[in-house]
Legacy VTK file of the C-alpha trace (Angstrom):
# vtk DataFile Version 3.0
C-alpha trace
ASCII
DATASET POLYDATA
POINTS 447 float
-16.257 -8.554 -21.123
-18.265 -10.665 -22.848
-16.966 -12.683 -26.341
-19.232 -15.115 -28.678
-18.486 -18.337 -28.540
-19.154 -21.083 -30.948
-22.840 -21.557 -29.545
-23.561 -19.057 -26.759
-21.901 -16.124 -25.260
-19.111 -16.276 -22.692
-17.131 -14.354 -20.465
-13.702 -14.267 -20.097
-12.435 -15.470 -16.681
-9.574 -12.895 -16.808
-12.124 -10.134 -17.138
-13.634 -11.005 -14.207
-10.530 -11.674 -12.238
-9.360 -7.861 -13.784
-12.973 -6.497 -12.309
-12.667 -8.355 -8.918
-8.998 -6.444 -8.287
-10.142 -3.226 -9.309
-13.628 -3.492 -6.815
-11.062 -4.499 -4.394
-8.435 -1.850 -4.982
-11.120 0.909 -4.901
-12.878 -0.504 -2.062
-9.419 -0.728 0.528
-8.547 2.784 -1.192
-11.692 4.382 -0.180
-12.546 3.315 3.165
-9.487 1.218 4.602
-10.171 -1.427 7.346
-13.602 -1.168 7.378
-13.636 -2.531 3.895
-10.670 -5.283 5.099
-13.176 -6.561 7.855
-16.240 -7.274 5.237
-16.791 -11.002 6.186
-16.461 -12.830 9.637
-13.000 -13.713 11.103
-10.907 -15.617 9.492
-12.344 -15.225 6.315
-12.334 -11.921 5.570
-12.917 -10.235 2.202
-9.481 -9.972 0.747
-9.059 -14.067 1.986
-12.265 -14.809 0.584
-11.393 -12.957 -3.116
-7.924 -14.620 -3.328
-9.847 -17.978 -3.150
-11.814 -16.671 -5.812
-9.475 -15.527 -7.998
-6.984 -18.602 -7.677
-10.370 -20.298 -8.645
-10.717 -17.630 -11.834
-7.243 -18.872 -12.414
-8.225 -22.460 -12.382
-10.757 -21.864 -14.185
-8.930 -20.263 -17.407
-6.414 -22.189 -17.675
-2.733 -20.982 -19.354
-0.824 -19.472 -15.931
2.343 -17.438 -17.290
4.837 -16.875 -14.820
6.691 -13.159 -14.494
9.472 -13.169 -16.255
11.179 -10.915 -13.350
14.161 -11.200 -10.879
11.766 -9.814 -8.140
9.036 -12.736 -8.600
11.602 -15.500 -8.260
12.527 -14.132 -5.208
9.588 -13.931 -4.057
8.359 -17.086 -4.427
11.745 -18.431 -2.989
11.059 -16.219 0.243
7.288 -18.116 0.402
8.158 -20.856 0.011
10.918 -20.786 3.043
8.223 -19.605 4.547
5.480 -22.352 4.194
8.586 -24.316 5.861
8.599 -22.123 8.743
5.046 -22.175 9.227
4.991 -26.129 9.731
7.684 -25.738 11.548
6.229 -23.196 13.922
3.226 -25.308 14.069
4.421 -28.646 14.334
7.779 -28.252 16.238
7.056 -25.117 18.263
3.291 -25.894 19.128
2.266 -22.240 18.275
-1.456 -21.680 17.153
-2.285 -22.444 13.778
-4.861 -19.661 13.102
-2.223 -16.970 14.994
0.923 -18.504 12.950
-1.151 -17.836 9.522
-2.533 -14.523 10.640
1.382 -13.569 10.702
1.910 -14.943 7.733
-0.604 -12.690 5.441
2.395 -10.320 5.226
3.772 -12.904 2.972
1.080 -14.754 1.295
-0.537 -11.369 0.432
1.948 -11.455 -2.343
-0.485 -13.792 -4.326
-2.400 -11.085 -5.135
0.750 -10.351 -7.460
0.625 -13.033 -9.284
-3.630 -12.978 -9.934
-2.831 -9.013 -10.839
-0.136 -10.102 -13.273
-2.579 -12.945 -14.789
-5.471 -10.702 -15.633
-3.556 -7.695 -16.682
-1.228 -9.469 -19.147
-5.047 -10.815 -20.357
-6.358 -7.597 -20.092
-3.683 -5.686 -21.903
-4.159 -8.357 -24.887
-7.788 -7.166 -25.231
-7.437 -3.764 -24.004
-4.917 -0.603 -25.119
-2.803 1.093 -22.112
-4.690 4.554 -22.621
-8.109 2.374 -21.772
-7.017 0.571 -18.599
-4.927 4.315 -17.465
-8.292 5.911 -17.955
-9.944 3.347 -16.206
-8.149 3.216 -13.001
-8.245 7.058 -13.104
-12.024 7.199 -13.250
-11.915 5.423 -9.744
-10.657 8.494 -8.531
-14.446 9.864 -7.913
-15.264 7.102 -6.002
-12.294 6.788 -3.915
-11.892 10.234 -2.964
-15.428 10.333 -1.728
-14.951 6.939 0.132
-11.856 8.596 2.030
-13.846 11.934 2.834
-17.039 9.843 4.031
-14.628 8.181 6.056
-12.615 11.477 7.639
-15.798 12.966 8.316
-16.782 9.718 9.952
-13.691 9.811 11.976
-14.075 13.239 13.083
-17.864 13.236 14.142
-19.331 10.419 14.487
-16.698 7.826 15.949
-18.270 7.421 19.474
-22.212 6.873 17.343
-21.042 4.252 15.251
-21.227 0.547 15.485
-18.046 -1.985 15.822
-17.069 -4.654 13.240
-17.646 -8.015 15.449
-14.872 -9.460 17.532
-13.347 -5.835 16.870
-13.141 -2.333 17.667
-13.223 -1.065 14.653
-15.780 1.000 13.656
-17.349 0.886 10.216
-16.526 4.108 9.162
-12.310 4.261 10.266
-9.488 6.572 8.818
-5.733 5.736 9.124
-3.174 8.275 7.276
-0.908 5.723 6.013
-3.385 3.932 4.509
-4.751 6.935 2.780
-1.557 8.617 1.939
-1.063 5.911 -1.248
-4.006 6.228 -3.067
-3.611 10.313 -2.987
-0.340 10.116 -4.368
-1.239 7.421 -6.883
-3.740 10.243 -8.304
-1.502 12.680 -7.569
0.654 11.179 -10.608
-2.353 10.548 -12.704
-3.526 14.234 -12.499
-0.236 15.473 -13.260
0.010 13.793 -16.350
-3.164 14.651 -17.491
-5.784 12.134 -16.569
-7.781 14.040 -13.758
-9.613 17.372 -14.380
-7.697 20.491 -13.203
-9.648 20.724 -9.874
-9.295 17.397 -8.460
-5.784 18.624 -6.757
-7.437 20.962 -4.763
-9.309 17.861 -3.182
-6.876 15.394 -3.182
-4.399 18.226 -1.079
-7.417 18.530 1.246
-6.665 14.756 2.405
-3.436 14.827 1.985
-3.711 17.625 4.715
-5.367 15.410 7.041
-2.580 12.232 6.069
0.032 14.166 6.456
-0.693 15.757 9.942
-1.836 12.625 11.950
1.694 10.709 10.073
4.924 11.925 9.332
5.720 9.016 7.300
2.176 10.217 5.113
3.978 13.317 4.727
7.698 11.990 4.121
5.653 9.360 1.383
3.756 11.846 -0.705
6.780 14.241 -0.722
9.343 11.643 -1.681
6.821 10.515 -4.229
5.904 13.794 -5.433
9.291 14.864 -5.976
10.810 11.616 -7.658
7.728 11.239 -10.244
8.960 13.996 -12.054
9.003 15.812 -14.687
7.973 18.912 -13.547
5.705 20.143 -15.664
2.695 22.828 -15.413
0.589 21.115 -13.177
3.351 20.548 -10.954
4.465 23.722 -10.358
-0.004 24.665 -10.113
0.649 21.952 -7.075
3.599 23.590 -5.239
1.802 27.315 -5.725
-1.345 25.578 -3.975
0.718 23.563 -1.273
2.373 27.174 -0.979
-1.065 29.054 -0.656
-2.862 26.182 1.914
0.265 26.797 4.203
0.086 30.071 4.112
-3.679 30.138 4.650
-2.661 28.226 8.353
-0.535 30.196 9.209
-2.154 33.579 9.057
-5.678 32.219 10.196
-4.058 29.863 12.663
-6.240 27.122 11.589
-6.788 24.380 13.471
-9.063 20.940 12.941
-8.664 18.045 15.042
-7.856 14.532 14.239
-7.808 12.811 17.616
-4.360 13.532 19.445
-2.703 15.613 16.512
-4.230 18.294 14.629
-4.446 20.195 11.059
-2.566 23.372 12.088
0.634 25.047 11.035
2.062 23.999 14.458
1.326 20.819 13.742
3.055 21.308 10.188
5.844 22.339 11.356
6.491 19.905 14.318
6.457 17.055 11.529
8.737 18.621 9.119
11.115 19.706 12.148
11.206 15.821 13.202
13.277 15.311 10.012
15.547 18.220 10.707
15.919 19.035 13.849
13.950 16.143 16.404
14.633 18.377 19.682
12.695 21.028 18.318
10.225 18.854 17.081
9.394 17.680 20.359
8.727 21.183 22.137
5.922 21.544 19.380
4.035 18.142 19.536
5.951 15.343 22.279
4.476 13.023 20.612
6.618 13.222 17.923
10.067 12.218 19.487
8.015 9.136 21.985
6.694 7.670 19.511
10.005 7.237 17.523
11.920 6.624 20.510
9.621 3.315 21.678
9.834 1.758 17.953
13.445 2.179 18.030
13.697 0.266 21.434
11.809 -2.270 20.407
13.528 -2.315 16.919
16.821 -2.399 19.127
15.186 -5.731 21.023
14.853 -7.764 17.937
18.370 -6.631 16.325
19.765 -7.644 18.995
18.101 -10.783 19.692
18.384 -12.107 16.362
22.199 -11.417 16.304
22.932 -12.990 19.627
20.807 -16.106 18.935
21.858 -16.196 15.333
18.742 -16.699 13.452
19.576 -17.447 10.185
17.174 -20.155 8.914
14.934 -19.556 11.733
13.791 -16.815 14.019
10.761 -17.004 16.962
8.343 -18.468 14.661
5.544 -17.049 12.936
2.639 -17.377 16.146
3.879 -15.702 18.625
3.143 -12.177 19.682
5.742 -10.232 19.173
4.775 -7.312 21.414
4.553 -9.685 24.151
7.516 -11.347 24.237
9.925 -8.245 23.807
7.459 -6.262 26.258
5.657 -3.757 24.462
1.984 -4.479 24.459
0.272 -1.418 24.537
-3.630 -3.015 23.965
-5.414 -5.163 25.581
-6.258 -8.272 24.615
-8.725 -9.210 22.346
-10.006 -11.391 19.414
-8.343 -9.182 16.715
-6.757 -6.146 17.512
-4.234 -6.659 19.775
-0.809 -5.335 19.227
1.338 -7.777 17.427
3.586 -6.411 15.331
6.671 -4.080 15.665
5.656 -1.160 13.424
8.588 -2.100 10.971
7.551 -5.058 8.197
11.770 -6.215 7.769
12.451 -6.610 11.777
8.680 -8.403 12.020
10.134 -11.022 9.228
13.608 -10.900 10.833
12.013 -11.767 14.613
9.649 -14.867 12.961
11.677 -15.792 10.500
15.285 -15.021 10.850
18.101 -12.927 8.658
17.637 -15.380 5.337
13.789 -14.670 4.609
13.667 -11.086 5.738
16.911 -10.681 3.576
15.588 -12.295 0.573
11.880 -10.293 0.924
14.258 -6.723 0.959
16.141 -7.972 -2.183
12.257 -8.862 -3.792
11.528 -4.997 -3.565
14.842 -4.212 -4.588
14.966 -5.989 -7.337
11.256 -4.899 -8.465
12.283 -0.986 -7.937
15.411 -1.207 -9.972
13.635 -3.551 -12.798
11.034 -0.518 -13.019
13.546 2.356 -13.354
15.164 0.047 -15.953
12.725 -0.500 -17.801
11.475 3.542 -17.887
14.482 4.970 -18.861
15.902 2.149 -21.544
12.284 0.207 -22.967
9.628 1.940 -25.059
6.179 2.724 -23.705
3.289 4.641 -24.467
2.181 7.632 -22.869
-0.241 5.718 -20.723
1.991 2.713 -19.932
4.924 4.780 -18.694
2.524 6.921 -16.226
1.247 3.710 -14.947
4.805 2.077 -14.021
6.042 5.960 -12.748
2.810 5.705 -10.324
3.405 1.986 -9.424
7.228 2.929 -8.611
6.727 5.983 -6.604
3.856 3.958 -4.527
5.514 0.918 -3.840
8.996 3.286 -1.999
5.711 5.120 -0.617
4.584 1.858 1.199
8.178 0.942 1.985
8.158 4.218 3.838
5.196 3.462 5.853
6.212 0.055 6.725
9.060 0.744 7.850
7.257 2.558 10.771
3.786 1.350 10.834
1.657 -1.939 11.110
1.139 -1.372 7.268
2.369 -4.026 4.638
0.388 -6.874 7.085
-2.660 -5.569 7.034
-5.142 -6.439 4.034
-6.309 -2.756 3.062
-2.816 -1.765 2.162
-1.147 -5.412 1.107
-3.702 -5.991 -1.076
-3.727 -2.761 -3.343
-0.097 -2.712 -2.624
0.860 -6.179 -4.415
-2.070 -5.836 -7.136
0.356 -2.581 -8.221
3.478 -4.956 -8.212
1.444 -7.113 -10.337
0.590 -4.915 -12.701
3.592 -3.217 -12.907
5.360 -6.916 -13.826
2.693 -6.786 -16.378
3.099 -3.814 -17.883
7.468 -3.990 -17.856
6.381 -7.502 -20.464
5.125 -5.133 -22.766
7.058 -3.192 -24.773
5.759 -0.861 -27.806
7.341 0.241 -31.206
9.936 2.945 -30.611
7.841 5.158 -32.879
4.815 4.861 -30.294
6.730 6.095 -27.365
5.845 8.971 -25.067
3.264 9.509 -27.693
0.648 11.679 -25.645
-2.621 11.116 -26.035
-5.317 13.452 -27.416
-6.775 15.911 -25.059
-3.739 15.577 -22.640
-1.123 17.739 -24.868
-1.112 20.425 -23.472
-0.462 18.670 -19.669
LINES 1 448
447 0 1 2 3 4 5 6 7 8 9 10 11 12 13 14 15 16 17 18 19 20 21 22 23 24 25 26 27 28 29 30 31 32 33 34 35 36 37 38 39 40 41 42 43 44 45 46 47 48 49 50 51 52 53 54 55 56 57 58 59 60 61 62 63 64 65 66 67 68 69 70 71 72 73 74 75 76 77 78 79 80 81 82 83 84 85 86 87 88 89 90 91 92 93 94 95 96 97 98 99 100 101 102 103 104 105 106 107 108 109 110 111 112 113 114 115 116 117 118 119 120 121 122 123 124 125 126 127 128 129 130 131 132 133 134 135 136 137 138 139 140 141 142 143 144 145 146 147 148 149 150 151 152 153 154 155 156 157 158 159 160 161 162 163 164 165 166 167 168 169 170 171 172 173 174 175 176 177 178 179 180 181 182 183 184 185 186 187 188 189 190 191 192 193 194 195 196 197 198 199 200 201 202 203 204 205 206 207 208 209 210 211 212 213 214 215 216 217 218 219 220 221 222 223 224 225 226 227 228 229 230 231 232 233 234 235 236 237 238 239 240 241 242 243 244 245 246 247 248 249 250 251 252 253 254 255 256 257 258 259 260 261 262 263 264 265 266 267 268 269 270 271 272 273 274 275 276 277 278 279 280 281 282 283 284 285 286 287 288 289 290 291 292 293 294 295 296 297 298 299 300 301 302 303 304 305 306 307 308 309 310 311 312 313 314 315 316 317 318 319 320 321 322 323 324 325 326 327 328 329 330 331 332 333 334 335 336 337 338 339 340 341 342 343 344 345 346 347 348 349 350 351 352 353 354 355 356 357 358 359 360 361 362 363 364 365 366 367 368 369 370 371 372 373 374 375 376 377 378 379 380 381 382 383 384 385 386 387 388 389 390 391 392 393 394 395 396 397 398 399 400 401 402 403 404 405 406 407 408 409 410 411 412 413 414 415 416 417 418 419 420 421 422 423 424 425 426 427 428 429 430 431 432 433 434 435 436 437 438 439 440 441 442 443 444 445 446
């Protein structure tokens, strides 16, 4: 945005800070790692935009700090660990550039802080319909991204060429990753801000999310169900949901997506892992191995931290996790060997030990029960409180996924994931006259 001066015209630092987060949010949403591996190893595009906006920071001048419970933790749980990193460096001799690498899932969380600095500018020049509107307009662009990107997956993995130093390929699809955005605009179309007919696409990938992941389909469903209320649309959604199932079932459908498929079977096996994991198993085997080798390897680190007693202090944050407890499963290479133990807490808890990865549960703690605070006892607008419901439903969603999945350490979900947080601490500092709240906006009354 551009504002006069006293002698020329000049833009507003925290306009362009707000426009760098939003190209960034759309751009992980849409096509996942391969936009995380835009740049050349080490500096990457999300490394190379935090520099930039720290810079845009600089730059304007006037930092306010969150005035939240879950920020102050935060910062106490990176700063203990910018101790352990010297300390892993300095007194355990581990590699500098591996050591940092382990530490993006923490430092990441700047991208909190830069989302909390522009929006609390942004929200000064800007009313909460706008900036609700705007973030639901990049629904066209994301939702194509993610279906270039499928299709990509589907046909054309073995044509296309690798990221360097990598094997990723530059169109890639991963159903955690995907599974947030969809139920971001899942929210947003329930309340009113996407046409009637973007459901019907957004369940299309949601299809695809939810059978390559049963965390994708434990994460929308959880979400789904505790964004409430139900109204209209969300009873259109379950008669759809209802229809699609149906629809595989009688035409036994199936699509492939690598070692698991779209097909009732498929369905089935995923939901039955919840409820009953034996029969699970005679459907897709995959679905019991793959829980049973994170929980040994889960069981490893518990175990090890306990006995060892690593309370200020764990392994350090260089070392390769999946080699020392024994479950490599890739070879090695530049970028994308196996590191991590598919669980965010027990990768903190084996680095860092039971104080850090303690504090960093009590951060998202404290952030979820700050939000559910503030949207039952503060007024909001319309706009505001459907922002905060999607930001609360998506951050349990990514807890979800981490909790199983190499997923809060990697840049195309930490990113979007703490620029949400960010905005969320934003949008809990501003409150609006009682007489303003849950005031609907025209064209979305009748939602």
């Amino acid at each position: 945005m551009l504002i006069k001066g006293s002698s020329k015209w000049v833009v507003r630092p925290s306009v362009l800070l707000g426009g760098l987060l939003l190209v960034l949010v759309a751009g992980y949403w849409a096509f996942s790692r391969a936009f995380g591996y835009i740049g050349y190893y080490p500096l990457l595009i999300g490394e190379a935009a935090m520099l930039t906006g720290l810079a845009l920071v600089v730059w304007s001048g006037g930092f306010r700090f969150p005035h939240q419970l879950s920020a102050w933790l935060f910062v106490f749980v990176f700063l203990l660990g910018l101790g352990q990193i010297i300390y892993s460096v300095w007194f355990f001799e581990q590699p500098p550039l591996e050591v940092i690498r382990s530490f993006a899932t923490l430092y990441y969380g700047i991208y909190g802080f830069l989302a909390y600095f522009a929006a609390r500018k942004l929200l000064a020049l800007l009313d909460d319909l706008t900036l609700a509107r705007l973030m639901s307009k990049m629904a066209w662009a994301v939702l194509l991204g993610m279906s270039i990107s499928i299709a990509g997956f589907i046909f054309l993995v073995d044509f296309l060429p690798h990221f360097p130093q990598t094997t990723v390929p530059i169109l890639t699809y991963k159903p955690t990753d995907a599974i947030i955005p969809l139920l971001f605009f899942t929210v947003m179309w329930v309340r009113g801000y996407l046409p009637p007919a973007f459901i019907a696409w957004i369940l299309v990938l949601v299809a695809f999310a939810a059978a390559r992941s049963r965390s994708s389909l434990a994460a929308y469903v959880l979400g789904f169900v505790l964004q409430g209320p139900f109204k209209l649309r969300s009873l259109w959604l379950i008669v759809v949901v209802f229809a699609a199932v149906s629809m595989l079932a009688i035409f036994d459908v199936r699509i492939s997506m690598g070692y698991r498929e779209i097909s009732i079977n498929q369905l089935a096996a995923n939901v039955l892992f919840f409820l009953e994991p034996d029969q699970a198993a005679q459907l897709d085997s995959t679905t019991t191995q793959n829980a049973n080798w994170r929980s040994a390897w889960w069981t490893a680190i518990w175990n090890e931290a306990v006995a060892n007693e690593y309370y200020f202090m764990g392994l350090g944050w260089g070392i390769n996790l999946a080699d020392h407890y024994g479950f490599q499963t890739v070879e090695a290479d530049t970028l994308n060997v196996l590191r991590n133990p598919h669980n965010a807490f027990m990768g903190i808890l084996a680095r860092g030990g039971w104080v850090i990865s303690i504090a960093w549960l009590l951060t998202y703690i404290a952030f979820l029960l700050a939000v559910a605070w503030s949207l039952t006892r503060k007024h909001y607008s319309y706009a505001a409180r459907t922002l905060l419901m999607a930001i609360f439903v998506c951050t349990i969603a990514n807890l979800i996924n981490g909790a199983t999945d190499v997923y809060l350490e990697s840049p195309q979900v930490a990113i979007p994931h703490w620029i949400l947080i960010g905005l969320g601490w934003a949008l809990m500092a501003k409150e609006t006259r009682p007489s303003t709240v849950s005031k609907i906006p025209r064209g979305l009354e009748n939602q």
